[in-house]
C-alpha positions in Angstrom: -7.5 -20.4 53.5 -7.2 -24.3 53.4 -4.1 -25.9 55.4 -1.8 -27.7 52.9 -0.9 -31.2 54.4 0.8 -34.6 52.6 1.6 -37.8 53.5 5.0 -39.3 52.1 4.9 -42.8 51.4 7.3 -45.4 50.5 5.7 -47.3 47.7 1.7 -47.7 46.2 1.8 -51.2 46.1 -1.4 -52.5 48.2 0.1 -52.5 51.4 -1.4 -51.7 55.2 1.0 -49.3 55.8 0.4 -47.3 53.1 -3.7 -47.8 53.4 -3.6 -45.8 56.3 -2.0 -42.2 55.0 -4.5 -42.9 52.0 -7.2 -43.6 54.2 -6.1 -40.5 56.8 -5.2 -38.0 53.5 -9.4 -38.7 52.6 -10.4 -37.8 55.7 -8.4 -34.9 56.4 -9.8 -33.7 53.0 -13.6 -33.8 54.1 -12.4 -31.9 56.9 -11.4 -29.3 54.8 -7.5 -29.3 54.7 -5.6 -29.3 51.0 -4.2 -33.1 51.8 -2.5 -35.1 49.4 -0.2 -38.7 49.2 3.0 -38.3 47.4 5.0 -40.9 46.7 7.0 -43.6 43.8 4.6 -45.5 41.1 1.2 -44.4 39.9 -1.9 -43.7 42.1 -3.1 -47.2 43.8 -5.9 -49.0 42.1 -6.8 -50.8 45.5 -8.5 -47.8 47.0 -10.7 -45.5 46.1 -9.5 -42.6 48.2 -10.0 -39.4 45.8 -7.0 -37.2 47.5 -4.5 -36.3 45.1 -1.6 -39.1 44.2 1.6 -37.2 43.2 4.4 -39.4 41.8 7.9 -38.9 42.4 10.9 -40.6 43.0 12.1 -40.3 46.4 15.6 -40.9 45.8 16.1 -37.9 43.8 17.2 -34.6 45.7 14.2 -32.3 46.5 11.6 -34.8 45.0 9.1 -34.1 47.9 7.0 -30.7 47.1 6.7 -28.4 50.2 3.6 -28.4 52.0 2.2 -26.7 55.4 2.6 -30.2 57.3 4.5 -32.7 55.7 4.2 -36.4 57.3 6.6 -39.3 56.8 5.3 -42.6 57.0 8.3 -44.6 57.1 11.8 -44.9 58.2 12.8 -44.4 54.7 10.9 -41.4 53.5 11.9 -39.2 56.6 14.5 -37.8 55.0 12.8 -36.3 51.9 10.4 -35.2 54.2 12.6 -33.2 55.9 13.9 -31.8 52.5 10.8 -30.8 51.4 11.0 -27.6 53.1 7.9 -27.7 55.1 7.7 -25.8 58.3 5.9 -28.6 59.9 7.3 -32.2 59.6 6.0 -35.0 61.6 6.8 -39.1 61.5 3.9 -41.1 61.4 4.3 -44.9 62.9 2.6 -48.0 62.8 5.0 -50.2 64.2 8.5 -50.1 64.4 11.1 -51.5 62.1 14.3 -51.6 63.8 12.4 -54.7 65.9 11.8 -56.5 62.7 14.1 -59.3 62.2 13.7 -59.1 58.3 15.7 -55.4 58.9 18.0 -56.3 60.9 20.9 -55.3 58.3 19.6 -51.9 57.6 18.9 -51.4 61.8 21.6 -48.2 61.6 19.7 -46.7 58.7 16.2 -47.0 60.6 18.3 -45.5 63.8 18.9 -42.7 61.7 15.0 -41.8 61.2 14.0 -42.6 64.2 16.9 -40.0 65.4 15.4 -37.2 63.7 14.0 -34.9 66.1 10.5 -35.0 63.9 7.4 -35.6 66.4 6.2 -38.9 66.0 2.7 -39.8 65.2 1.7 -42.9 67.1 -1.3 -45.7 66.0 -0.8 -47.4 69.9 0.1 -46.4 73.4 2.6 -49.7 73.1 4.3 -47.7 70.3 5.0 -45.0 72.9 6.5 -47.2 75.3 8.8 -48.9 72.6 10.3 -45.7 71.0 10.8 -44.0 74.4 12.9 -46.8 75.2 15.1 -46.9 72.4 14.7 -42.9 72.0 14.5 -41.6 75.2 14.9 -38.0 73.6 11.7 -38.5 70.8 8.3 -36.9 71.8 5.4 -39.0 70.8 1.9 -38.1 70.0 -1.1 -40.9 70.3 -3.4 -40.8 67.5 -4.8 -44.7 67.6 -6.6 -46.4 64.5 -9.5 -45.8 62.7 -11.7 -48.2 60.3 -14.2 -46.7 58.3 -17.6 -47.6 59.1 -18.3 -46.4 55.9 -16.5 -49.5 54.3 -16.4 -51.9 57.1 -19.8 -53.1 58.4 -21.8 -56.3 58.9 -23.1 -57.9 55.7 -24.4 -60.8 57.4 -23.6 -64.3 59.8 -23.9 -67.8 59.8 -26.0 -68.8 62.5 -25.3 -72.9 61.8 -21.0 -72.4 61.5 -20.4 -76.0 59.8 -17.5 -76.4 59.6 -16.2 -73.7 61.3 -14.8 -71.0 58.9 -11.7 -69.5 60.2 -10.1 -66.5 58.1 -6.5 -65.6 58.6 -4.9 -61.9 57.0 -1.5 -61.5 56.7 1.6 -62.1 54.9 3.3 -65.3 55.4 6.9 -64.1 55.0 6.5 -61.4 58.1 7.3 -63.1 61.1 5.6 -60.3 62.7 2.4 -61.3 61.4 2.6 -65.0 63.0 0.9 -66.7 60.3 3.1 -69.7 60.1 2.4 -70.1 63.8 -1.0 -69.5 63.2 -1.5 -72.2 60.7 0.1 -74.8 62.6 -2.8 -74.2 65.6 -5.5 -75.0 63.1 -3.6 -77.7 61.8 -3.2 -79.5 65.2 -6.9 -78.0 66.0 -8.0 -80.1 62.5 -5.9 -83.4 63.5 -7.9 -83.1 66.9 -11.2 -83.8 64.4 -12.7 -80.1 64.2 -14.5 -79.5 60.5 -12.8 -76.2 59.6 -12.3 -74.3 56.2 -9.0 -72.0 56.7 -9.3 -68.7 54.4 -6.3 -66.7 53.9 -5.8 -63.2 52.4 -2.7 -61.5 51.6 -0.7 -59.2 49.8 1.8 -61.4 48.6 0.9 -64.8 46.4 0.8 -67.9 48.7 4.3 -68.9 49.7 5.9 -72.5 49.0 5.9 -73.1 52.8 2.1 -72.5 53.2 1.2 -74.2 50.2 3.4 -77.5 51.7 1.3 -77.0 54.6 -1.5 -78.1 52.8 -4.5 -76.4 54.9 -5.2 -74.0 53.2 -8.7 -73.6 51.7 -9.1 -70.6 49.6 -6.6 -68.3 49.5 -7.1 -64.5 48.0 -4.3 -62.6 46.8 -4.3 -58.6 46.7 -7.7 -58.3 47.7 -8.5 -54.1 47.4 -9.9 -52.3 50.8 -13.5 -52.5 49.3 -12.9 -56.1 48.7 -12.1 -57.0 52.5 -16.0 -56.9 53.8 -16.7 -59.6 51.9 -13.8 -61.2 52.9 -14.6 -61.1 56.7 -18.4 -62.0 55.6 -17.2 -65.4 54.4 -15.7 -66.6 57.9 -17.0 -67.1 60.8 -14.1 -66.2 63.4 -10.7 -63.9 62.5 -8.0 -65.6 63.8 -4.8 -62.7 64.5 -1.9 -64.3 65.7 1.0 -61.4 65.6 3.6 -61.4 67.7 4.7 -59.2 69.8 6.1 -56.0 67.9 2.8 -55.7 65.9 2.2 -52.2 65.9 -1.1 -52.4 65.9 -3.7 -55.1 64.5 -5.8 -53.4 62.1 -7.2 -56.8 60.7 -9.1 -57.3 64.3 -11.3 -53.8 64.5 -12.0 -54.6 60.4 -13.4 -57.7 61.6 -15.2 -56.4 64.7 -16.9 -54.1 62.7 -18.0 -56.6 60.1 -19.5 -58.5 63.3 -17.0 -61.1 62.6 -16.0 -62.7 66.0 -12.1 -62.5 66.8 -9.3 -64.3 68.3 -5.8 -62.7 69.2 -2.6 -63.1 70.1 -2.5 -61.4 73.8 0.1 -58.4 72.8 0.9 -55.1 74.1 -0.8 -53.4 71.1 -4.1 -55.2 71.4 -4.5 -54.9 75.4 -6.8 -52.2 74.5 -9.6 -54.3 73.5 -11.8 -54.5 75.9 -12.2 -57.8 78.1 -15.2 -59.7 76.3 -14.9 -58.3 72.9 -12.4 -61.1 71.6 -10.4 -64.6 72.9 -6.5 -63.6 73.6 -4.5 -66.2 73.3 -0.7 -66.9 74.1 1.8 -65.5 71.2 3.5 -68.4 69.2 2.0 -71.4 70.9 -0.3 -73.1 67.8 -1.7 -75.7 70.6 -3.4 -72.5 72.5 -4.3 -71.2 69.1 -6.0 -74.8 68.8 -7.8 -74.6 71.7 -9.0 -70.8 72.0 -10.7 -71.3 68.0 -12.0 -74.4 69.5 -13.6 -72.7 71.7 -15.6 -70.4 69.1 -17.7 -73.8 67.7 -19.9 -72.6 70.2 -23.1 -70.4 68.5 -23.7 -68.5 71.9 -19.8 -67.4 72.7 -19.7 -66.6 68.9 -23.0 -64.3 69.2 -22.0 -62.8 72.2 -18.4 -62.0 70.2 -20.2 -60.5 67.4 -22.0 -58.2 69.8 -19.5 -56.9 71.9 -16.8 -56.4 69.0 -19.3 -54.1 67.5 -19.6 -52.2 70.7 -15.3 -51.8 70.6 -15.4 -51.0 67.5 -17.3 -47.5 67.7 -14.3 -46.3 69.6 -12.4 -46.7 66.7 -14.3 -44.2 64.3 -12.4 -41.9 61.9 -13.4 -38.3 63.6 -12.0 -39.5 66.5 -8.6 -39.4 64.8 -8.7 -36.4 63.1 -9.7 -34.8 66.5 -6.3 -36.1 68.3 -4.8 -35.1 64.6 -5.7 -31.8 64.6 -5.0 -31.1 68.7 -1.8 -32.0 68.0 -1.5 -29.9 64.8 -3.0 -26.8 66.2 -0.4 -27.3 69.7 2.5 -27.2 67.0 1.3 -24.2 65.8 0.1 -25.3 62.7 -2.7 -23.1 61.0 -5.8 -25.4 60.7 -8.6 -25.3 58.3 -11.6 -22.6 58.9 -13.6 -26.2 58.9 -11.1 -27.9 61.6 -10.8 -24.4 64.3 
């Protein structure tokens, strides 16, 4: 018999964070477990994952079905999570809240979650570190991030990068994301008499602040997961400045395995990308933002990018998740799928 297993999800609005359940809920299913998303608004329509989408509203008592494994994927849906019955309840996270200034009012309510005694699913060994220090008590699995290769592969380069196309993904409004920061590098990097054309995609519509900013090329708004390829085939360098309680980055592996060259911010999360693979520059500082993409005007550092991104990125694939997934499963003495034992 087929494991039962469901993510619980905070919204469907096209969001990263909720990509990723959608994204892990699909794979699970070709495994051969009974998975399913369940959370507020209607199935997404900016991804084609096929698992079952069941709607509910969170805030209502015993709105989460039971299931064999039941996984919450934010600080607010751990509770129905927990109410749902489910003999195995797990917290899955991508980066932690209460170190977002934006949440800093509701910090007690994300101390609350995080103070459940679930297990905690982790996408980064910096997310260990983090919530063992401000949880000494939690126990934390490492699961790490997957792209699909699937979805995200190389539809082709520029050889002759004039001007420079520089793509940045992120919302402006997260100061997590360090876009504003980010921005103001190419800007100074542009002043210094670089050619560049800066493309933007986010989530959210282009914020007054950018738009006064005035660099800006093209900007795309709520561009769906199969739309992103051809996002990171129309630049010629990704350029990731987060700061440094970014959970993750999953922007940069997208990009490495479109063969798109990449520049980051040198964070705790991303110190697992091997030495060659991208530029790392330092976090907040636009004039060594300016310099580092300066840097990628050359076709041979650029090429050499491309190549050893591609490399990284195989160790990102989605079986290698499930595998940690399902160890993890199988040690809390969940029953796994004839397919999975």
């Amino acid at each position: 018999m087929s494991a039962s297993l469901q993510f619980v999800v905070p919204t469907s609005e096209l969001h990263g964070g909720i990509r990723v359940p959608l994204e892990l809920a699909s794979w699970l299913a070709d495994s051969g477990w009974l998975s399913r998303v369940v959370g507020p608004g209607v199935r997404p329509d900016w991804h084609e994952a096929t698992v079952p989408w069941i709607s509910v509203d969170l805030e209502r008592k015993g709105a989460v079905p039971r299931a064999d494994i039941t996984i919450a994927t934010f600080h607010t849906t751990v509770a129905p999570a927990i109410a749902s019955g489910s003999p195995h309840v797990f917290h899955l996270c991508q980066g932690y809240e209460g170190l977002f200034s934006e949440y800093a009012d509701i910090k007690d309510a994300i101390d609350t979650a995080y103070r459940a005694p679930l297990p905690k699913l982790v996408v980064s060994h910096h997310l260990e570190a983090v919530l063992a220090k401000h949880y000494p008590e939690t126990q934390c699995h490492f699961i790490g991030e997957a792209v699909d290769p699937r979805i995200f592969f190389p539809l082709g380069f520029r050889e002759n990068a004039n001007p420079l196309r520089v793509g940045l993904v992120g919302t402006f409004s997260a100061r997590v994301k360090g876009i504003r920061e980010g921005l103001e590098g190419l800007r100074r990097l542009r002043d210094r008499g670089l050619a560049m054309e800066i493309h933007r995609a986010s989530v959210e519509p282009m914020q007054g602040e950018e738009s006064d900013l005035g660099i800006t090329d093209r900007f795309h708004h709520s561009l769906p997961t199969e739309g992103m390829p051809e996002f990171y085939s129309g630049i010629d360098v990704l350029l990731f400045p987060s700061t440094e309680q970014e959970g993750f980055g999953l922007p940069v592996l997208e990009a490495m395995s479109c063969g798109v060259p990449v520049a980051h911010s040198d964070i705790p999360s991303l110190k697992v990308i091997p030495e060659g693979a991208s530029l790392r520059f330092e976090p907040g500082n636009p004039d060594a933002i300016a310099d580092t993409i300066g840097r990628l005007t050359a076709t041979d550092l650029r090429r050499s990018l491309r190549i050893e991104g591609l490399f990284a990125a195989e160790d990102y694939r989605p079986l290698v998740v499930l595998s940690r997934l399902e160890k993890i499963f199988a040690h809390a003495g969940c029953s796994l799928p004839e397919a999975a034992v």
